[in-house]
C-alpha positions as a Markdown table, in Angstrom:
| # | Residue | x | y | z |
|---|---|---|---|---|
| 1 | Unk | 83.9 | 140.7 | 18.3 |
| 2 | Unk | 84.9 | 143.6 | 15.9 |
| 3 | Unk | 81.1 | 145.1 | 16.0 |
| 4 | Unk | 81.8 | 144.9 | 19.9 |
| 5 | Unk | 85.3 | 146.2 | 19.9 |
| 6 | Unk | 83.9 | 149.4 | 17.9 |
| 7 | Unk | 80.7 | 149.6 | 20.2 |
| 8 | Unk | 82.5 | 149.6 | 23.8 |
| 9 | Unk | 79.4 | 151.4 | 25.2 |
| 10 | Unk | 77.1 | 148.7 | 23.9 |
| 11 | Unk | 77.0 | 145.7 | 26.7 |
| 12 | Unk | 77.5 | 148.7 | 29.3 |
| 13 | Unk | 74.3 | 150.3 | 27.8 |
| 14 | Unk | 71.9 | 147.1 | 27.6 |
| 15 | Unk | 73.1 | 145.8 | 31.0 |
| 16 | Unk | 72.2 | 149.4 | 32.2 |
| 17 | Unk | 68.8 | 148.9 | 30.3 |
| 18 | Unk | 67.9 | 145.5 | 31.2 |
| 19 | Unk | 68.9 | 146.7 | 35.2 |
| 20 | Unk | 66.4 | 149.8 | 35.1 |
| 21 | Unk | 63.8 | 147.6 | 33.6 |
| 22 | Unk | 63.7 | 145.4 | 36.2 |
| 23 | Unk | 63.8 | 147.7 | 38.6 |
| 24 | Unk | 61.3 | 149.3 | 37.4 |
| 25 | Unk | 59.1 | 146.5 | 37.3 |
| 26 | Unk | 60.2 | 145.4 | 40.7 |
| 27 | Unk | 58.8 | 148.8 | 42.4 |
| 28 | Unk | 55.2 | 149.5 | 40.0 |
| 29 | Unk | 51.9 | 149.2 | 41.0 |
| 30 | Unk | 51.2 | 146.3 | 39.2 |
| 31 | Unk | 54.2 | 143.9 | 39.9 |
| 32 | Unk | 56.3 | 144.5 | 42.7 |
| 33 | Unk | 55.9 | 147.4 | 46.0 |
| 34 | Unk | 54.1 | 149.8 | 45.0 |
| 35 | Unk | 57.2 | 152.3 | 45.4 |
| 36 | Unk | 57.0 | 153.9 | 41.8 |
| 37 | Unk | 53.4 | 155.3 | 41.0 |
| 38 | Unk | 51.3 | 154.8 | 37.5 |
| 39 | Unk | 51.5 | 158.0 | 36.2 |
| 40 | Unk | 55.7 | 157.7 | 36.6 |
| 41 | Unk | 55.7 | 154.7 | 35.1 |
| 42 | Unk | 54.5 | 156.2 | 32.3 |
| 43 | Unk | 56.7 | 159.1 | 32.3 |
| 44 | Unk | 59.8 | 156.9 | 32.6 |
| 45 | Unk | 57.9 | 154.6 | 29.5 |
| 46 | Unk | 57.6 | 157.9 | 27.6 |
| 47 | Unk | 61.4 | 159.3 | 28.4 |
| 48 | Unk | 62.3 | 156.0 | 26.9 |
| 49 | Unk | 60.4 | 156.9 | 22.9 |
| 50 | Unk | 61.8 | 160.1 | 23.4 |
| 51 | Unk | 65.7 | 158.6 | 24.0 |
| 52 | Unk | 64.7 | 156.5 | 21.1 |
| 53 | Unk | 63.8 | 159.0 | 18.8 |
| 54 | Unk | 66.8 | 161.2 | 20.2 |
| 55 | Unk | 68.9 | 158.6 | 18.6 |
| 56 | Unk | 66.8 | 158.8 | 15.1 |
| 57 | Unk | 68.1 | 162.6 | 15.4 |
| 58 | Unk | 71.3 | 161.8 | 16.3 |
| 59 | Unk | 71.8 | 159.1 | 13.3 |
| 60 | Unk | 71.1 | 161.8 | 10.9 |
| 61 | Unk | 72.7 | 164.9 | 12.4 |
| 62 | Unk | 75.4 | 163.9 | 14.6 |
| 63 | Unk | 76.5 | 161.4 | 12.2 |
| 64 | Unk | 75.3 | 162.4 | 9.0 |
| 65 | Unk | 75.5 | 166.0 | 9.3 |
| 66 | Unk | 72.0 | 166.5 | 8.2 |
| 67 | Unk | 70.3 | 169.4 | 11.0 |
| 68 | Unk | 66.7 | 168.2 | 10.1 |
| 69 | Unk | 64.6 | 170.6 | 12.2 |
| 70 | Unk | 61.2 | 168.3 | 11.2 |
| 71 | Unk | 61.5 | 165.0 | 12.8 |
| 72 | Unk | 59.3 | 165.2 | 15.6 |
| 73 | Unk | 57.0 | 165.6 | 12.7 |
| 74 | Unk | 57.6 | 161.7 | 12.2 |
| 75 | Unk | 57.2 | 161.2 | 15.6 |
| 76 | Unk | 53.9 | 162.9 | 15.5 |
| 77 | Unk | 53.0 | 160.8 | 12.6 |
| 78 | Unk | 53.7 | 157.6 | 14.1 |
| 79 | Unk | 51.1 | 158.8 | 16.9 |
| 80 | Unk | 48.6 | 159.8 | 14.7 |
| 81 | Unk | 48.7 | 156.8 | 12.9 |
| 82 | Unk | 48.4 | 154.5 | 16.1 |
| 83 | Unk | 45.9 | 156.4 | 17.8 |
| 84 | Unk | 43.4 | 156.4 | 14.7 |
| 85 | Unk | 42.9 | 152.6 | 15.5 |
| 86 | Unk | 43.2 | 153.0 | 19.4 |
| 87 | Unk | 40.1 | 155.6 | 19.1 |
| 88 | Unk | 38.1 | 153.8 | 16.4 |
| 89 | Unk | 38.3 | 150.4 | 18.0 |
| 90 | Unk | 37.8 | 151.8 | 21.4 |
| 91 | Unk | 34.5 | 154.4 | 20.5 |
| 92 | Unk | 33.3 | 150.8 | 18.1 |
| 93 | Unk | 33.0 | 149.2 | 21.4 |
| 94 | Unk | 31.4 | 151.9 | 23.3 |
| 95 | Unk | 28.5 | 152.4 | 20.5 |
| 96 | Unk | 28.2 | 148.8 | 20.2 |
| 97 | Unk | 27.5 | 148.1 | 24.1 |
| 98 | Unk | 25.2 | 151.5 | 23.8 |
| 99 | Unk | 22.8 | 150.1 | 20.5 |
| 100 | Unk | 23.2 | 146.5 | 21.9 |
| 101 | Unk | 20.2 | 147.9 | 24.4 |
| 102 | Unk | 18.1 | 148.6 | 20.8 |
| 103 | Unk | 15.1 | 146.5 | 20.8 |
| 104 | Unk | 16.2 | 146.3 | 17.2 |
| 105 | Unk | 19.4 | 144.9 | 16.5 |
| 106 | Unk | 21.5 | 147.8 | 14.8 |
| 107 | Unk | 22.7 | 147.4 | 11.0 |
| 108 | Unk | 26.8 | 147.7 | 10.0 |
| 109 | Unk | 25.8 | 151.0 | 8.2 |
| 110 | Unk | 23.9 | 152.6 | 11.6 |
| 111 | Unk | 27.0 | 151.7 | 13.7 |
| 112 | Unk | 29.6 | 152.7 | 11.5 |
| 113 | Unk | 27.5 | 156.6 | 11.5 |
| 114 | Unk | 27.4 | 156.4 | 15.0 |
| 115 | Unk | 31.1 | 155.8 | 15.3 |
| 116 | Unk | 31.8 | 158.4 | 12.9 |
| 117 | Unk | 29.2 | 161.3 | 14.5 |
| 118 | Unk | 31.3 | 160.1 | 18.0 |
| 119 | Unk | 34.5 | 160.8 | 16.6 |
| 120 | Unk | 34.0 | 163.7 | 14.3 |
| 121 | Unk | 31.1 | 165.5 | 15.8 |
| 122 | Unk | 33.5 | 167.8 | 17.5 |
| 123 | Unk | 34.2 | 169.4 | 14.0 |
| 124 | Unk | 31.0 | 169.4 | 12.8 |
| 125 | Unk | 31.2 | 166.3 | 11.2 |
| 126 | Unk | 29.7 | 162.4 | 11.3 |
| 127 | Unk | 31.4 | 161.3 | 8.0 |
| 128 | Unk | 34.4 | 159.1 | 8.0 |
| 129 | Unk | 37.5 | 160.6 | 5.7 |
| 130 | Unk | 39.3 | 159.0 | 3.4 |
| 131 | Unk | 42.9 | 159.0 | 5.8 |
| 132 | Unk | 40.3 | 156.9 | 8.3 |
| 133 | Unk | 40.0 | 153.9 | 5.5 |
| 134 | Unk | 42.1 | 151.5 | 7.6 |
| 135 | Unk | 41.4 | 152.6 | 10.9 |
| 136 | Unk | 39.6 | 149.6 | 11.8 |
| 137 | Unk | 42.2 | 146.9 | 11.2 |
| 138 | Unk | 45.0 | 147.1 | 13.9 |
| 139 | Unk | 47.8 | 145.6 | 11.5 |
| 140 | Unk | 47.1 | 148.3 | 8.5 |
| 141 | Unk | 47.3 | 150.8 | 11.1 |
| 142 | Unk | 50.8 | 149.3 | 12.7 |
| 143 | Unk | 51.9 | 149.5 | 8.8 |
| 144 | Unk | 51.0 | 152.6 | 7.6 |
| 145 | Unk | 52.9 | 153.9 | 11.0 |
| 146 | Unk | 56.1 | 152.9 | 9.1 |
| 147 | Unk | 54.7 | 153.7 | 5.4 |
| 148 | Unk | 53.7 | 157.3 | 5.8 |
| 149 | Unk | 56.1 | 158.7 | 7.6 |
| 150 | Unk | 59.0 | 156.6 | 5.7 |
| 151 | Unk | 57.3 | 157.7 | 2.3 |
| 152 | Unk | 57.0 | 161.7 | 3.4 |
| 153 | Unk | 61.0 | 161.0 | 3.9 |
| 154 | Unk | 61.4 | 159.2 | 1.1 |
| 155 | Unk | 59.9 | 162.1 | -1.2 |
| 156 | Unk | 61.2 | 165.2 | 1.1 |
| 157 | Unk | 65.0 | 163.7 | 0.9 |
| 158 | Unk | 64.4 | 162.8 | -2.7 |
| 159 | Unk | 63.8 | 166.3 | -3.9 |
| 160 | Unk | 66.2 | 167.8 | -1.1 |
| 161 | Unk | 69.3 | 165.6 | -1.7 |
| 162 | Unk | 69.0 | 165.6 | -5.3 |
| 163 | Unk | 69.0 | 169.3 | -5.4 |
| 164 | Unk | 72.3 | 168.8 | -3.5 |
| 165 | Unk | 70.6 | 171.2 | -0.6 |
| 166 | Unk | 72.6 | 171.4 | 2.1 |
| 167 | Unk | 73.4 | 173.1 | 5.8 |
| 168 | Unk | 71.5 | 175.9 | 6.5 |
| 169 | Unk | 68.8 | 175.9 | 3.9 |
| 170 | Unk | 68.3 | 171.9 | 3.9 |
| 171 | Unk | 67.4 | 172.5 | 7.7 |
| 172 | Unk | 64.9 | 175.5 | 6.7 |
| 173 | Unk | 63.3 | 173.2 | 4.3 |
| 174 | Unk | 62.8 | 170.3 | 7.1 |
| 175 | Unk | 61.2 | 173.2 | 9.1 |
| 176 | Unk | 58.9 | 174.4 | 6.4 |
| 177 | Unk | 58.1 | 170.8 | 6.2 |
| 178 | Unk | 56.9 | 170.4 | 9.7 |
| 179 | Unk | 55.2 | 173.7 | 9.6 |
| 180 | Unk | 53.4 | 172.8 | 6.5 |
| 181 | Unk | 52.6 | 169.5 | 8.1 |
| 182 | Unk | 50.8 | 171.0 | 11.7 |
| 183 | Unk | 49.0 | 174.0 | 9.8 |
| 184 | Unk | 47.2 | 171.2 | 8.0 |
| 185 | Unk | 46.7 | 169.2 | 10.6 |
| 186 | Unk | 45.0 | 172.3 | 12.9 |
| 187 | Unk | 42.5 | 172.5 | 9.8 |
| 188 | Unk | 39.1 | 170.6 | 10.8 |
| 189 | Unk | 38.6 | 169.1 | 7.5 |
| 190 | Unk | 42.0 | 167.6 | 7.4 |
| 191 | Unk | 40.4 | 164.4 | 8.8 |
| 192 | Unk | 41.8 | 164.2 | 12.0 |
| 193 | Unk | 40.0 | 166.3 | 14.1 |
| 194 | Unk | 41.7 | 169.5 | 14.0 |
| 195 | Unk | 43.3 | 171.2 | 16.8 |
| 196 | Unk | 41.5 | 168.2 | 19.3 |
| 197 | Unk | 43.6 | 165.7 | 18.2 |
| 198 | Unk | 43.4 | 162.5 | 19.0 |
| 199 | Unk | 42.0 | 161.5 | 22.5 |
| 200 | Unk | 41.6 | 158.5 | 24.8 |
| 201 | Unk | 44.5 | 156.8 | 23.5 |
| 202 | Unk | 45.3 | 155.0 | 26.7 |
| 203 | Unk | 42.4 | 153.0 | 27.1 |
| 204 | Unk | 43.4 | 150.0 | 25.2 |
| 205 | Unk | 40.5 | 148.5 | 23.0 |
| 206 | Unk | 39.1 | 144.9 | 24.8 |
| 207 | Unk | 41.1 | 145.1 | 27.6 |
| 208 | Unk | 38.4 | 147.1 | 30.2 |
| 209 | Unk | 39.4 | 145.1 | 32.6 |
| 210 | Unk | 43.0 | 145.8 | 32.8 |
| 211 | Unk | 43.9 | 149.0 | 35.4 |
| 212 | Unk | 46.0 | 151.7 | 34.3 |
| 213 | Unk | 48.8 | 149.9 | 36.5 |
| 214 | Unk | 49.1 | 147.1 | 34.1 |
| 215 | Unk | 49.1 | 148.7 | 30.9 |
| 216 | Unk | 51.4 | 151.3 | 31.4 |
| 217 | Unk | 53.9 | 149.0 | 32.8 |
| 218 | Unk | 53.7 | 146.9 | 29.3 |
| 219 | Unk | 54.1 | 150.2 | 27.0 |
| 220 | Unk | 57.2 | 150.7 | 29.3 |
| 221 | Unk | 58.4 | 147.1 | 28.3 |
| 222 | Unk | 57.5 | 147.6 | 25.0 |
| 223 | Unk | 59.4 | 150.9 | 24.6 |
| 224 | Unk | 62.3 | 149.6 | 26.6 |
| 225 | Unk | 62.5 | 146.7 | 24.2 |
| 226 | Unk | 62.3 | 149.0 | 21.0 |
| 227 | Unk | 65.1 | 151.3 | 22.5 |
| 228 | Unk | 67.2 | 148.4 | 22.7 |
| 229 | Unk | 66.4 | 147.2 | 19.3 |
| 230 | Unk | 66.9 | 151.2 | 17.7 |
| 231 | Unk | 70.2 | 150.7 | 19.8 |
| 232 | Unk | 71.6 | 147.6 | 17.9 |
| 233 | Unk | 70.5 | 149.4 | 14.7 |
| 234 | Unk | 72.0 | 153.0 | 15.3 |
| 235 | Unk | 75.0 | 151.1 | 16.4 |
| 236 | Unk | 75.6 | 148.7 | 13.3 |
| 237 | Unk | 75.0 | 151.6 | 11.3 |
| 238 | Unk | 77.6 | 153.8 | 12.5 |
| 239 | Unk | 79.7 | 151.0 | 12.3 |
| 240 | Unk | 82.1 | 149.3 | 9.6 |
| 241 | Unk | 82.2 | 151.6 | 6.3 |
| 242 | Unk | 78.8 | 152.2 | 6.0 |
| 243 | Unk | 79.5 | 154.5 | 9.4 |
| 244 | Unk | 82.9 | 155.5 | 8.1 |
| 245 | Unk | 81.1 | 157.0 | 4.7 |
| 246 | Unk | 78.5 | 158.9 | 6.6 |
| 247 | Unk | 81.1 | 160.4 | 8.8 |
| 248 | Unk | 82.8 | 161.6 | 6.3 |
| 249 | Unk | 79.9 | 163.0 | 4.2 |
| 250 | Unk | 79.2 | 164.7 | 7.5 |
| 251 | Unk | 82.7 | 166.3 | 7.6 |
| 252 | Unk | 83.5 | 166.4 | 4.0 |
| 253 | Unk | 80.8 | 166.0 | 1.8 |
| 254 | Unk | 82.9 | 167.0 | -1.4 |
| 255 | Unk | 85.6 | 164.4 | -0.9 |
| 256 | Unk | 83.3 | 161.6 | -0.2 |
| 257 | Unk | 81.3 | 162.8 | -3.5 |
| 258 | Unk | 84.6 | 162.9 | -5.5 |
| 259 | Unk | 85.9 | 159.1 | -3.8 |
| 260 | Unk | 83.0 | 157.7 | -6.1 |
| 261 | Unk | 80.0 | 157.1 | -3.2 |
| 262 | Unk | 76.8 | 157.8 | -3.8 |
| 263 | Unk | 76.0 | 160.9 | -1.4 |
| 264 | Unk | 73.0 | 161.4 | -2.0 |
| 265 | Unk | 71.8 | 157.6 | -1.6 |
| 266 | Unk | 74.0 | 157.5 | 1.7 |
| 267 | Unk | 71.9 | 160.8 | 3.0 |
| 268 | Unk | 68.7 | 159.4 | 1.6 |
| 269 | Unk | 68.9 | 155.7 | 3.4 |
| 270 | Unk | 69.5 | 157.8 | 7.1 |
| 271 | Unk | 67.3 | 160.5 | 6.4 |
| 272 | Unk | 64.5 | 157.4 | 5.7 |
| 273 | Unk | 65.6 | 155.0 | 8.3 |
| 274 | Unk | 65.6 | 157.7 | 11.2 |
| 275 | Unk | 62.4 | 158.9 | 10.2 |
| 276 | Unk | 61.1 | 155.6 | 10.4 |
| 277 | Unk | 63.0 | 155.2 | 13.8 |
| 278 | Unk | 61.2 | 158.5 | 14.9 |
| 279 | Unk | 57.6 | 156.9 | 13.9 |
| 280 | Unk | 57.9 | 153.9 | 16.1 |
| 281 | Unk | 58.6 | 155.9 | 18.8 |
| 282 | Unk | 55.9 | 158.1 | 18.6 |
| 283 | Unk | 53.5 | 155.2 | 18.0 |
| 284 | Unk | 54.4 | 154.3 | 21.7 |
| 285 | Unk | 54.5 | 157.3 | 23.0 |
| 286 | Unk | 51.2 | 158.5 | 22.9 |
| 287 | Unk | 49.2 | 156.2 | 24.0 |
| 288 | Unk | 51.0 | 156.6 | 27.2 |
| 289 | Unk | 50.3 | 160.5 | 26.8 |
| 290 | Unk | 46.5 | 159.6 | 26.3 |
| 291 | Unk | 46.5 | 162.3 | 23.4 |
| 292 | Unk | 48.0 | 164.0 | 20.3 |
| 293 | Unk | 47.4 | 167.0 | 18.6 |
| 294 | Unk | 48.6 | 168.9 | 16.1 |
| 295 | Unk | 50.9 | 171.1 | 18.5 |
| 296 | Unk | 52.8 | 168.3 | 19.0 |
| 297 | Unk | 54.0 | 168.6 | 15.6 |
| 298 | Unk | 54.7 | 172.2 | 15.7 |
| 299 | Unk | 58.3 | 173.0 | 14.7 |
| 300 | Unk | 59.0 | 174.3 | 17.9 |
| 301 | Unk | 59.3 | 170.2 | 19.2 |
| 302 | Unk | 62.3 | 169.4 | 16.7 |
| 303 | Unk | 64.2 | 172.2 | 18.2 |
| 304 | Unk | 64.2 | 171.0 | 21.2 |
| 305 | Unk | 65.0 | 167.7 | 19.7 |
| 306 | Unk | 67.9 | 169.2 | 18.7 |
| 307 | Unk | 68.6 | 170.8 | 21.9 |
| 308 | Unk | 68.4 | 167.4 | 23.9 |
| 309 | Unk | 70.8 | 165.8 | 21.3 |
| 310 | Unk | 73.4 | 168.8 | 21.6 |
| 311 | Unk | 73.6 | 168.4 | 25.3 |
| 312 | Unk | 73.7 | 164.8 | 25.6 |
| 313 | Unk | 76.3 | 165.0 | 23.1 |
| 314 | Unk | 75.8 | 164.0 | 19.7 |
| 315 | Unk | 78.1 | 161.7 | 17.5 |
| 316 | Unk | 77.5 | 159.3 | 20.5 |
| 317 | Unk | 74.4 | 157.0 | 20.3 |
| 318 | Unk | 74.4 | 157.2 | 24.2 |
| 319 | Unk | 74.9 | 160.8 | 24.6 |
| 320 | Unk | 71.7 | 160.5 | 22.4 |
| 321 | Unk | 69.6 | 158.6 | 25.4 |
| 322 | Unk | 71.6 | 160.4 | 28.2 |
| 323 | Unk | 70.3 | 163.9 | 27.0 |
| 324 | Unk | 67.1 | 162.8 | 26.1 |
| 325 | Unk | 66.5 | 161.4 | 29.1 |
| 326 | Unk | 68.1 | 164.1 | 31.2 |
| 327 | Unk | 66.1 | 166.9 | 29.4 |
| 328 | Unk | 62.6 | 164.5 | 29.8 |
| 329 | Unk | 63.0 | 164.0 | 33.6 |
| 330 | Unk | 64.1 | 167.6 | 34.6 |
| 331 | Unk | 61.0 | 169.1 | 32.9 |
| 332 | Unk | 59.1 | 167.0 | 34.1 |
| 333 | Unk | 60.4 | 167.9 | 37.9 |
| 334 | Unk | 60.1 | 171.5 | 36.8 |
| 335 | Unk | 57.3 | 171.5 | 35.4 |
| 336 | Unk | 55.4 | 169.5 | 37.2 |
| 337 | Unk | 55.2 | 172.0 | 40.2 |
| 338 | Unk | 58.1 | 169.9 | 42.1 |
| 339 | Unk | 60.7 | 172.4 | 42.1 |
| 340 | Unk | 60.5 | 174.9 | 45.2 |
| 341 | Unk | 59.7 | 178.4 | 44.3 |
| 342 | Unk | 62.9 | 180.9 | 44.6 |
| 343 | Unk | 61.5 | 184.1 | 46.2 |
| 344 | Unk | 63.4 | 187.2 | 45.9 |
| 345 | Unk | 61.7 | 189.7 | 47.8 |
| 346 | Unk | 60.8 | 192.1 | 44.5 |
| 347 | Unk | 59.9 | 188.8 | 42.3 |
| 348 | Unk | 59.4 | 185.2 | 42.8 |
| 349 | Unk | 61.4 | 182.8 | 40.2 |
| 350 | Unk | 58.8 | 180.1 | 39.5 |
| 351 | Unk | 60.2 | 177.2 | 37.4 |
| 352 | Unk | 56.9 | 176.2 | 35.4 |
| 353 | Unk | 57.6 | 179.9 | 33.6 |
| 354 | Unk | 60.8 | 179.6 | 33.7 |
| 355 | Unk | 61.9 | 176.0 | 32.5 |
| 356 | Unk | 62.2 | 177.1 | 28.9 |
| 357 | Unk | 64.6 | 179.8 | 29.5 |
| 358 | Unk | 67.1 | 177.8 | 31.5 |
| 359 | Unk | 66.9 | 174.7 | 28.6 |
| 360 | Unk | 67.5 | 177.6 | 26.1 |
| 361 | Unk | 70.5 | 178.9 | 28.3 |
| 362 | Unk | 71.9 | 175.6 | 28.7 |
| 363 | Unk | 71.9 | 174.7 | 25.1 |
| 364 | Unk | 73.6 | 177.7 | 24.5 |
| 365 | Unk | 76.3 | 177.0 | 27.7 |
| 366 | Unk | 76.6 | 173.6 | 26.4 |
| 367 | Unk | 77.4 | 174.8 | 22.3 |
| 368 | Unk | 80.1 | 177.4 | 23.5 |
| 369 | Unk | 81.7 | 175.2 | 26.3 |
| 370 | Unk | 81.2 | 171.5 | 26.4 |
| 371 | Unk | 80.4 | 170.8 | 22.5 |
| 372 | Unk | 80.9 | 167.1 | 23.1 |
| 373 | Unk | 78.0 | 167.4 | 25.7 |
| 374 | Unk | 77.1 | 165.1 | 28.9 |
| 375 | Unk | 78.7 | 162.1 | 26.6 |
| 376 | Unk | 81.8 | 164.1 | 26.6 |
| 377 | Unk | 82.0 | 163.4 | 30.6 |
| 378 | Unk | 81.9 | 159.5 | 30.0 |
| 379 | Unk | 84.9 | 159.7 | 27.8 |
| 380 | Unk | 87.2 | 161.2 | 30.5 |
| 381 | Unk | 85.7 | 159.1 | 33.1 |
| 382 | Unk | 86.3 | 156.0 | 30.5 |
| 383 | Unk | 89.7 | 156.9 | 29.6 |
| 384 | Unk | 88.2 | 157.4 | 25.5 |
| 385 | Unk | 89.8 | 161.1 | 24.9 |
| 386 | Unk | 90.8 | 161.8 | 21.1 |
| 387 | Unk | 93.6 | 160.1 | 19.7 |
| 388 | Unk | 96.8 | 161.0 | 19.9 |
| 389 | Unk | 97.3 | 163.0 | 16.8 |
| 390 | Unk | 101.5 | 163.5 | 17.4 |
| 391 | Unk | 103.8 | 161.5 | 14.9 |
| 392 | Unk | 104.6 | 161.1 | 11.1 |
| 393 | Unk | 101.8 | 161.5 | 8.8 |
| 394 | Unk | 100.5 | 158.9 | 6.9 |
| 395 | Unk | 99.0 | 161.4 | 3.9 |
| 396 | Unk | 100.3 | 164.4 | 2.3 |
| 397 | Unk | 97.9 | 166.9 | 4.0 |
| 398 | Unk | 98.2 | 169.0 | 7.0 |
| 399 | Unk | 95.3 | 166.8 | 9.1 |
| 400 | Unk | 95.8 | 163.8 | 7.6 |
| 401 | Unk | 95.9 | 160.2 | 9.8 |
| 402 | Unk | 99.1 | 159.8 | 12.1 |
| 403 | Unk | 100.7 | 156.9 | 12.8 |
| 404 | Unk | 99.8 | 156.6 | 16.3 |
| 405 | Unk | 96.0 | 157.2 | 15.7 |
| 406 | Unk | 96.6 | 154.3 | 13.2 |
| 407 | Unk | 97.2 | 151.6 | 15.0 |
| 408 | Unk | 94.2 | 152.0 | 17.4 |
């Protein structure tokens, strides 16, 4: 009941969730009218990685302080990982039903060169590399999309928290980290196909049979089902003292160091978990996309990260999902070619070019304005405004705890 009492927004949000998945189900292609097509399906099943990694972001920066301007790169990751099995599995079954027509039966060695010349004969290549070792086994692939991008954490927060590296320069680092990271993945001998990515990632290996219908409305189960999950997480973090430590390493990192906790173990665990959180979102995403590349990862992607976390309100899990989701669906209406054209007589305001300019502009609207964000609305609506700071104070400081805000 206390994990509840500190959570109010949690039964409101899975009730909410549970509602829209229905729903959703209720009006596909594949199990109810019809009303809602496959290819929206699929961007409603991809809004919901992107909420979930939106709360990986929020975990660590509107809670912990810690801008990281690299964590789509662990969203990216998570993809890449995936979609090395999704492509090996699904080419293996293509060059097996092509040689199977061999008046000779082909040998493991033949196949496995024409798997690889399918792959990598783009870059000039019919060699598998070593990152491609476990491609063919689905569960080393589902594990290294936790290991990799939870050990690049590991090591980057290691050497960053360590060195006590902190605001401004701790987010340059996670930016030179992601930059780093896409330059070597737009290099063709980095093993995963350079700047063609990863393709086909929607055709789900052994299940030819299945439409497009079907199979996007299961990774939209699947990714409602892990938002939920990263839900109860994010929210039994930020909650007891665990959530009161990183709060206040996020608003006094000094005090918290000097009260005896270890802040650099508190920033590592976050900094690990999120990225982690990140991973499993992207591992779901893309093979709804159909693709990755190594644009993806550019450091341009964990800005807007940041953007969508800002407006939705960070230091609320659920201003987390709100933005995210907000941000997700209005691009997609903009940029989609759904939005009318504004003609002005001298010039013609078309949205596809213009999209990025108005995000930009709301962020910046948003940061000088509203700093609580869209959450910020659900508090007045709830009744939840900020305590009532008037009466005797229970420390010798100028802000310290009053007795009113005590005894809520």
């Amino acid at each position: 009941m206390d994990f509840l009492k500190k959570n109010p927004s949690l039964p409101v949000f899975v009730a909410v969730l549970i509602v829209f998945t229905v729903a959703v189900t209720l009006m596909s292609e594949a199990y109810g009218a019809g009303a809602i097509s496959t290819s929206f399906v699929k961007t409603l099943g991809k809004t919901l990685c992107l909420a979930l990694v939106a709360i990986s972001m929020d975990l660590v920066w509107g809670y912990t302080g810690i801008l990281s301007l690299g964590h789509f790169a662990f969203f990216g990751l998570g993809g890449y990982m995936i979609g090395m099995w999704l492509m090996y599995a699904r080419t293996k079954i293509i060059v097996a039903g092509s040689m199977a027509q061999a008046t000779l039966p082909p040998t493991s060695s033949e196949v496995s060169d024409a798997i690889g010349t399918q792959i990598f004969g783009v870059v000039g290549s019919s060699d598998f590399p070593l990152v491609w070792m476990f491609a063919h086994s689905f569960w080393a692939q589902i594990a290294l999309v936790v290991i990799v991008p939870g050990v690049l954490a590991l090591v980057f927060g290691w050497l960053a928290f360590r060195s006590r590296v902190t605001g401004v320069y701790l987010s340059i680092l996670t930016q030179a980290m992601t930059l780093a990271l896409s330059l070597y993945l737009f290099q063709n001998d980095s093993g995963l196909r350079g700047n063609n990515g990863l393709s086909g990632l929607q055709n789900l290996p052994g299940a030819d049979g299945v439409s497009q219908d079907f199979i996007s409305i299961w990774f939209f189960w699947a990714s409602a089902f892990a938002l939920l999950v990263t839900y109860l997480i994010a929210a039994f973090v930020v909650s007891g003292k665990f959530g009161s430590v990183i709060r206040g390493i996020r608003d006094d990192e000094a005090r918290v160091r000097f009260l005896g906790y270890s802040v650099e173990g508190f920033k590592l665990f976050v900094f690990v978990l999120t990225a982690i959180i990140a991973a499993i979102g992207g591992a779901l995403y893309y093979p709804q996309a159909g693709i990755i590349n190594p644009a993806e990862v550019a450091p341009i992607a964990s800005i807007y990260l940041a953007v969508w976390v800002a407006i939705g309100g960070r230091g609320r899990i659920y201003g987390a999902v709100i933005g995210a989701s907000f941000v997700s669906l209005v691009s997609t209406w903009f940029t989609g070619g759904q939005a009318p054209d504004i003609p002005l007589g001298f010039y013609t305001i078309k949205w596809v070019d213009w999209w990025q300019v108005l995000l930009g502009l709301s962020f910046v609207l948003v940061t000088l304005f509203a700093p609580k964000g869209i959450g910020g609305l659900i508090d007045l609506v709830s009744g939840r405004l900020s305590p009532n700071r008037r009466g005797a104070a229970l420390g010798p400081d100028a802000g310290a705890l009053r007795q009113e805000e005590a005894k809520k």
